[in-house]
C-alpha positions in Angstrom: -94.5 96.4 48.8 -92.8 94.5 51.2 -90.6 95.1 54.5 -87.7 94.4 56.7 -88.3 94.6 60.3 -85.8 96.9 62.4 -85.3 96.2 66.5 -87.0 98.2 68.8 -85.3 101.3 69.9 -86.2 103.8 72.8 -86.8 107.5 72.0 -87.0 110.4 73.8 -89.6 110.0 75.5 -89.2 106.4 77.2 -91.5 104.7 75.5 -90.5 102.0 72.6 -91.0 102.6 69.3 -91.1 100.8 66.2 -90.0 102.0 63.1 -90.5 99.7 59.8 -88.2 100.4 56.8 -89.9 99.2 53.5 -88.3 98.2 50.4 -89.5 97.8 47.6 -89.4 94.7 45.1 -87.4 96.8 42.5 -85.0 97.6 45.3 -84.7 94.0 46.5 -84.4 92.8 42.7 -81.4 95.6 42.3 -79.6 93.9 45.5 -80.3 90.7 43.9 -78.6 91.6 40.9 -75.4 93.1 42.5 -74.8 90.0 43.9 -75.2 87.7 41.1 -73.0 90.4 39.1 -70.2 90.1 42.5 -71.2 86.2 42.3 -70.5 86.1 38.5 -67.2 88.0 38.7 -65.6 85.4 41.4 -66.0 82.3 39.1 -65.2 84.3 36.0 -61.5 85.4 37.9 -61.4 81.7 38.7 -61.7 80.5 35.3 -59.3 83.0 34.0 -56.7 81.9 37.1 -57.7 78.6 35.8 -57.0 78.8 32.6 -53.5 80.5 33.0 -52.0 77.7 35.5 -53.2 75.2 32.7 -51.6 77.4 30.0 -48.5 77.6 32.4 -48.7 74.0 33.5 -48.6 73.1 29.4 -45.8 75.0 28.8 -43.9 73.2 31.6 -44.8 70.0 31.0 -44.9 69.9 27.9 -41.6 68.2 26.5 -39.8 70.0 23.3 -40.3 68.5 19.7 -43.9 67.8 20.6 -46.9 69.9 19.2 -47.9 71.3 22.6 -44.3 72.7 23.9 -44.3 74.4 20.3 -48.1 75.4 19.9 -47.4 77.3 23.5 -44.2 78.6 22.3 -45.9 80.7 19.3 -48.7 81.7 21.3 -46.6 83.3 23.3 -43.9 84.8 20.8 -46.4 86.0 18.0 -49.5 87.6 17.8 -51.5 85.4 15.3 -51.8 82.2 15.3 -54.3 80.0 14.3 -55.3 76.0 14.2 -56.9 73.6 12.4 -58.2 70.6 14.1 -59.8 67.5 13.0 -62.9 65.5 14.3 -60.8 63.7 17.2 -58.1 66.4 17.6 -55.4 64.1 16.9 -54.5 65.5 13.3 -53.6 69.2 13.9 -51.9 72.0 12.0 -50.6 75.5 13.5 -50.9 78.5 11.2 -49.0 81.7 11.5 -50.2 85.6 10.0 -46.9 86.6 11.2 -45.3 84.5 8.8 -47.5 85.4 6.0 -49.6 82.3 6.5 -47.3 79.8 7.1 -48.0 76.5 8.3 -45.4 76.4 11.1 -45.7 72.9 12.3 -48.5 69.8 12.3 -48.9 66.3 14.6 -50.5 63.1 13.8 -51.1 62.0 17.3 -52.6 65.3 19.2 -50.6 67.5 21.9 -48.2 65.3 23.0 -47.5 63.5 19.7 -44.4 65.1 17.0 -44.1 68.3 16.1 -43.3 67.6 12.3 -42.1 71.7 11.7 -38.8 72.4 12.1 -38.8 75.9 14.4 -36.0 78.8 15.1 -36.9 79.0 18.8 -34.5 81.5 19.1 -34.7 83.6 16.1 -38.6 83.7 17.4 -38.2 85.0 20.6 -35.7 87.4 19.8 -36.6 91.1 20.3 -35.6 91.9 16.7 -35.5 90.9 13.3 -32.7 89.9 10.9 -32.2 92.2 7.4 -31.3 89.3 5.4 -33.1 87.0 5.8 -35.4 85.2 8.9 -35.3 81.4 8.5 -38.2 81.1 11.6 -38.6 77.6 10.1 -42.0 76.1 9.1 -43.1 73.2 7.3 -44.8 74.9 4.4 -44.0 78.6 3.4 -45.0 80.6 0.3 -42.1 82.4 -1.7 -41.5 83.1 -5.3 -39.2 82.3 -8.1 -37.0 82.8 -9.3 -33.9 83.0 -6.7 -30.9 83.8 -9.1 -30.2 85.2 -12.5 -30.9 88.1 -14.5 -34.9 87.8 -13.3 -33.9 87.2 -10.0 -36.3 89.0 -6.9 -33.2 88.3 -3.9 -30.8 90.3 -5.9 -30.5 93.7 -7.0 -29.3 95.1 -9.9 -25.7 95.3 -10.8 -24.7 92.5 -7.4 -22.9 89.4 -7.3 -24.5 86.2 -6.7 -23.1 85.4 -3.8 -24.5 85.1 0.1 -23.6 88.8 1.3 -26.1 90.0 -1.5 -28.2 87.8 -1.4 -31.8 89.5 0.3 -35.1 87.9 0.7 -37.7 90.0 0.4 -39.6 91.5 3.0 -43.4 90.2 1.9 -42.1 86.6 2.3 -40.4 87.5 5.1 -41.0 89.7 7.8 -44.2 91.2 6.5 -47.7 90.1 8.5 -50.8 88.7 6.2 -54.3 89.7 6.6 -57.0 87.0 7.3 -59.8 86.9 5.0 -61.9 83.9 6.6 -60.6 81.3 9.8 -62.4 77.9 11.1 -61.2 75.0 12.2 -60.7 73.3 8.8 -59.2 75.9 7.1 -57.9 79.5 7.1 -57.7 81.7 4.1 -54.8 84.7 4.2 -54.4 87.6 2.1 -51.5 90.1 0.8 -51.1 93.0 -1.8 -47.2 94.1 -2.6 -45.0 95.2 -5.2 -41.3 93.7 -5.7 -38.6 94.7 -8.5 -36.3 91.8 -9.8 -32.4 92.1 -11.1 -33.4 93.7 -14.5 -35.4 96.5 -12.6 -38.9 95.0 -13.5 -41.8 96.1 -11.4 -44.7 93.2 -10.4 -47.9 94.7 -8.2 -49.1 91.7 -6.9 -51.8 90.6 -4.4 -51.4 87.4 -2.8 -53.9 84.6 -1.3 -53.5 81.4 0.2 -55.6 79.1 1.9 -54.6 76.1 3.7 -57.7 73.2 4.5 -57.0 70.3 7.0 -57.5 66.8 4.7 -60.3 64.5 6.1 -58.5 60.4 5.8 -60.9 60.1 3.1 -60.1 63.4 1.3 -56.3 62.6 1.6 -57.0 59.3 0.5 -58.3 60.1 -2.5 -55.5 62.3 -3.2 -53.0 60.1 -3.0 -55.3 57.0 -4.5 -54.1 54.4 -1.5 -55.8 53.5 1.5 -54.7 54.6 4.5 -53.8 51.8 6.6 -55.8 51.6 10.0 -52.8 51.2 12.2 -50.8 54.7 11.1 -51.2 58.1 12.0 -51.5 60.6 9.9 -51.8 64.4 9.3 -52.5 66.0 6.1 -52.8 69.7 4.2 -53.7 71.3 1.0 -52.2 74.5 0.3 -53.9 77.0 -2.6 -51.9 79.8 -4.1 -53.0 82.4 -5.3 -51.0 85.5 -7.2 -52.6 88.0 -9.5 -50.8 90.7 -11.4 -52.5 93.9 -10.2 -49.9 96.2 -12.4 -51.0 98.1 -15.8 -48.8 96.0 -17.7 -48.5 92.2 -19.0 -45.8 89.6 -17.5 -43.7 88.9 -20.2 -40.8 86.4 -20.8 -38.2 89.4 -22.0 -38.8 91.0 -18.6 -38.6 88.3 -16.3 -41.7 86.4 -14.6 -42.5 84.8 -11.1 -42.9 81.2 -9.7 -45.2 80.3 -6.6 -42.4 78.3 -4.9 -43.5 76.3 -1.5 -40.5 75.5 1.0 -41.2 72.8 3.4 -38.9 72.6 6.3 -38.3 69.7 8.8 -35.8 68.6 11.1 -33.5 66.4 10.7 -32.2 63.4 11.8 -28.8 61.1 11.3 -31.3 58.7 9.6 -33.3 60.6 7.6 -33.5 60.2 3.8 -35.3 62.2 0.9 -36.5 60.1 -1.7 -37.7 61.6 -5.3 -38.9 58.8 -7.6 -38.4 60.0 -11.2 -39.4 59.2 -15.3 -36.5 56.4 -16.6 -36.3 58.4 -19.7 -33.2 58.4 -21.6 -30.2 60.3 -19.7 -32.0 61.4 -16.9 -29.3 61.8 -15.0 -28.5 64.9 -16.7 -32.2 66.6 -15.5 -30.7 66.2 -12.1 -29.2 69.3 -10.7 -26.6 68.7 -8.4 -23.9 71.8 -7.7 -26.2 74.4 -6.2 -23.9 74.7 -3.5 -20.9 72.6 -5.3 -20.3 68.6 -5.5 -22.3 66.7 -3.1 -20.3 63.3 -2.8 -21.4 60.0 -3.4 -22.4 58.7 0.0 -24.7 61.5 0.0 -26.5 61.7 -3.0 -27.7 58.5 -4.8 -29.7 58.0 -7.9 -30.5 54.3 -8.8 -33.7 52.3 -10.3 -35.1 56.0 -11.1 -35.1 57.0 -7.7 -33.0 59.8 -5.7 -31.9 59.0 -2.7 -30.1 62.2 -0.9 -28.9 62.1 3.0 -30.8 65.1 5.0 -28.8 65.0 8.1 -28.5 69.1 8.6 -24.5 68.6 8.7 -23.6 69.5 4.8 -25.2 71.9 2.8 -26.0 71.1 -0.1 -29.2 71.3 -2.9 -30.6 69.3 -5.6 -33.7 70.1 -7.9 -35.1 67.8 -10.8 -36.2 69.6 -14.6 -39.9 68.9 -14.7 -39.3 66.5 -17.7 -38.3 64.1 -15.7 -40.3 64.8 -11.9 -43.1 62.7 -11.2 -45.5 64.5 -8.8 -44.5 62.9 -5.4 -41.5 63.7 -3.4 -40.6 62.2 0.1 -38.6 61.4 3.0 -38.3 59.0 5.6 -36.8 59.2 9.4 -35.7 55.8 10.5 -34.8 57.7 13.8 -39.1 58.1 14.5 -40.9 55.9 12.1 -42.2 59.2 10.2 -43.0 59.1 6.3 -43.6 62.6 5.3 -45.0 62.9 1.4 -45.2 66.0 -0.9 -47.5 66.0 -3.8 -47.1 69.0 -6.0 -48.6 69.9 -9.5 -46.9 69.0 -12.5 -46.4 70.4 -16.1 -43.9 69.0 -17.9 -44.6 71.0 -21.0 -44.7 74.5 -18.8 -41.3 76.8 -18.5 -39.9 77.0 -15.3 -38.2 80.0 -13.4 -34.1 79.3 -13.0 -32.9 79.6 -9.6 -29.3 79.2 -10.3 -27.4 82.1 -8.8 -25.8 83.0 -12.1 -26.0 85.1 -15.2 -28.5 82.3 -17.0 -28.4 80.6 -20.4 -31.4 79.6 -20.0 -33.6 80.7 -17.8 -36.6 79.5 -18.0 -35.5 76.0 -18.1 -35.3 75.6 -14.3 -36.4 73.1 -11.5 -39.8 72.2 -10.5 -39.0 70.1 -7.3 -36.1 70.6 -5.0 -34.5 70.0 -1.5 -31.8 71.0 0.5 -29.7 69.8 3.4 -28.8 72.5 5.5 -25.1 72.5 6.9 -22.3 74.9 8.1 -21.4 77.4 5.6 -18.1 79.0 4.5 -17.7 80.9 7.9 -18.8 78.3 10.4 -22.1 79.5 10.4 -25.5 77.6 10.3 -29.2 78.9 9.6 -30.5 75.5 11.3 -29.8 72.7 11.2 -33.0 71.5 9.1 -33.6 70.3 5.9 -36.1 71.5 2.7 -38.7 69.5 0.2 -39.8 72.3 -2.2 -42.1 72.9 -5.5 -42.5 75.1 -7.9 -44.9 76.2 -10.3 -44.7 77.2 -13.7 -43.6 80.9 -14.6 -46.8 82.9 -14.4 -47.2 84.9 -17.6 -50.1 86.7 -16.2 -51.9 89.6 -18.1 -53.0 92.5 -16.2 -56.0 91.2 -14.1 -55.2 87.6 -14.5 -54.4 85.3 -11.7 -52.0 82.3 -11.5 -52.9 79.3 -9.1 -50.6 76.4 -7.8 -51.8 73.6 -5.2 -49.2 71.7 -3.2 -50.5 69.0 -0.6 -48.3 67.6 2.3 -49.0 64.9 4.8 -47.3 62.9 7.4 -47.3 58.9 8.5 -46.0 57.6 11.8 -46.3 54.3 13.5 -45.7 51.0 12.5 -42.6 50.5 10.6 -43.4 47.1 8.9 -46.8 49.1 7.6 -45.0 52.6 6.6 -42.5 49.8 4.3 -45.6 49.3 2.8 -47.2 52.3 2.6 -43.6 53.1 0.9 -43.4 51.0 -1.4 -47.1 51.7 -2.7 -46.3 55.2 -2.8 -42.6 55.5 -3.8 -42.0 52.2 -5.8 -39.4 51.6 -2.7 -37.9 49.0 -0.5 -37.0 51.4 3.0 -35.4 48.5 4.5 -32.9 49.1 1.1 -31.8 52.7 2.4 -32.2 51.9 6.2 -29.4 54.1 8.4 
């Protein structure tokens, strides 16, 4: 027992008296605690004050087209989004549920460094969505094949192939994707649907895909080079996952699906996609050119068994190359800021491929297995972007009831040194950049 002394006081009678008020130790431990609990809840509303001015401060300081300004931007206009991070946070890649597991954007060189996504801002922070078709950017979404045709999934029965039918749907576009497992080096998402193509064939599918953060020695490895000491670089693996859930087979006569990856970036004046391809005898002719009609001269380029095609968001306009000629490396380069961005998808040159062409097809599982566009105005002025596309494909999935199909596409970026990314070119592409230099 212990006690507190009170001051004397005078009663009734005249005389003093002293009165002792004892407390005991549980009491004095229950004070205690109140005012560690009082003590705790000031520093904790500090912190959290704290942490919102540096929030506040990052998205004010933070100058647009760098990873910070857009990693705040999708905190704050969506309501999942996730990061990987490697060992000395200067490679980094933002995820998105919202956009069924998109990789939105990446940087080589941390928070302030480029932000190598191309984003909507706009379309993002608006209060609603569009029924078309959302193009919130990112530089590596999951869709499926094929676009056009009599198997087609973005046109319905008895339409014309044309732009005001034309309707992505909603599980590669608006719809959200569960996450089955999250740390910092690589996320795993999950989705179960059901879409009918043109010729009114039903697919229940479920969907996963995981995206990992490439160590340098990982990429590397994948790309069988070494990475040069004096470049940045960023790197991801994406693995996609589709399993036919229905009671029945997927069967040519019916119409089958493609896991089709969309990468998309912004543009520059000088920026350049470049598709090495097999010399074999009129390749030319395994070059698709007239997706959106003739793309002139100046624009598109095919010499020593390499494609050169301008990506400069002010013509739109696609090209795609037959897998029997695609070797499995695509790229571009932006003279504008010294960035070397690679795509390495897989390749099967003996596999079909879903037709994408928006027309009644001949042949339509003779279609593209790597692809990009160049964004531009279209017939009424408008313009989705502008940004510009490196896509893949996989082969059509003839999946039997239970059976899953599985496509892998890796994509990485190199900035710095321009006399070293020639190099690291010309090892990788069989090119000469100062050749194509804007």
């Amino acid at each position: 027992m212990g006690y507190l002394p009170m001051k004397k006081q005078q009663g009734n009678n005249g005389e003093w008296a002293k009165k002792n008020i004892f407390i005991t130790k549980h009491s004095c431990m229950k004070l205690l605690k109140c005012c560690f609990i009082y003590f705790c809840m000031i520093v904790s509303g500090c912190n959290t004050a704290t942490k919102k001015t540096e929030t506040a401060d990052t998205a004010t300081t933070a100058s647009k087209g760098s990873y910070a300004y857009d990693a705040v931007f999708l905190k704050k206009h969506t309501t999942k989004v996730l990061e990987l991070i490697n060992e000395d946070s200067s490679g980094k890649v933002l995820l998105s549920a919202d956009y069924q597991g998109r990789v939105m954007t990446s940087t080589a060189t941390g928070d302030t460094g480029t932000s190598f996504g191309w984003l909507n801002y706009d379309l993002i922070a608006a209060a609603e969505k569009k029924k078309q078709f959302n193009p919130v950017g990112g530089e590596e979404r999951f869709w499926m094949g094929p676009e056009g045709g009599q198997y087609s999934l973005y046109f319905r029965a008895g339409d014309s192939f044309n732009i005001a039918h034309w309707q992505v749907p909603s599980f590669i576009d608006t719809s959200m994707y569960g996450v089955a497992q999250s740390d910092k080096s690589s996320v795993t998402f999950s989705k179960k649907t059901s879409i009918t193509n043109f010729s009114r064939t039903t697919f229940a599918i479920a969907i996963e895909r995981k995206v990992s953060l490439l160590s340098k020695e990982q990429l590397a490895a994948k790309l069988q080079i070494n990475i040069p000491s004096d470049i940045h670089f960023v790197g991801f693996e994406t693995d996609n996952k589709v399993t036919n859930t229905g009671t029945n087979d997927w069967t040519k006569d019916k119409g089958l699906l493609s896991i089709w990856l969309l990468g998309m970036f912004t543009p520059s004046a000088a920026t350049t996609v470049i598709i090495p391809f097999h010399p074999i005898p009129d390749a030319r002719s395994y070059i698709t050119d007239n997706y959106f009609g003739a793309i002139p001269k100046e624009r598109l380029q095919v010499k020593d068994s390499v494609l050169y095609f301008t990506c400069d968001g002010k013509r739109r306009s696609k090209i795609g190359l037959s897998p029997l000629i695609a070797k499995p490396i695509a790229a571009s380069y932006d003279f504008e800021k010294n960035v070397l961005t690679v795509i390495i998808p897989q390749l099967d040159k003996n596999a079909a491929y879903v037709n994408s062409k928006w027309e009644m097809q001949k042949e339509p599982y003779k279609g593209d297995v790597i692809n990009s566009y160049n964004d531009g105005p279209m017939a009424d002025g408008t313009q989705m972007g502008p940004f510009y596309e490196v896509e893949s494909s996989s082969p059509a999935l003839a999946l039997k009831k239970g059976e899953t199909g599985e496509y892998k596409e890796t994509t990485c970026h190199f900035q710095g040194n321009y006399a070293t990314l020639k190099q690291l070119a010309k090892q990788l592409l069989g090119v000469d950049l100062d050749t194509i230099k804007k």
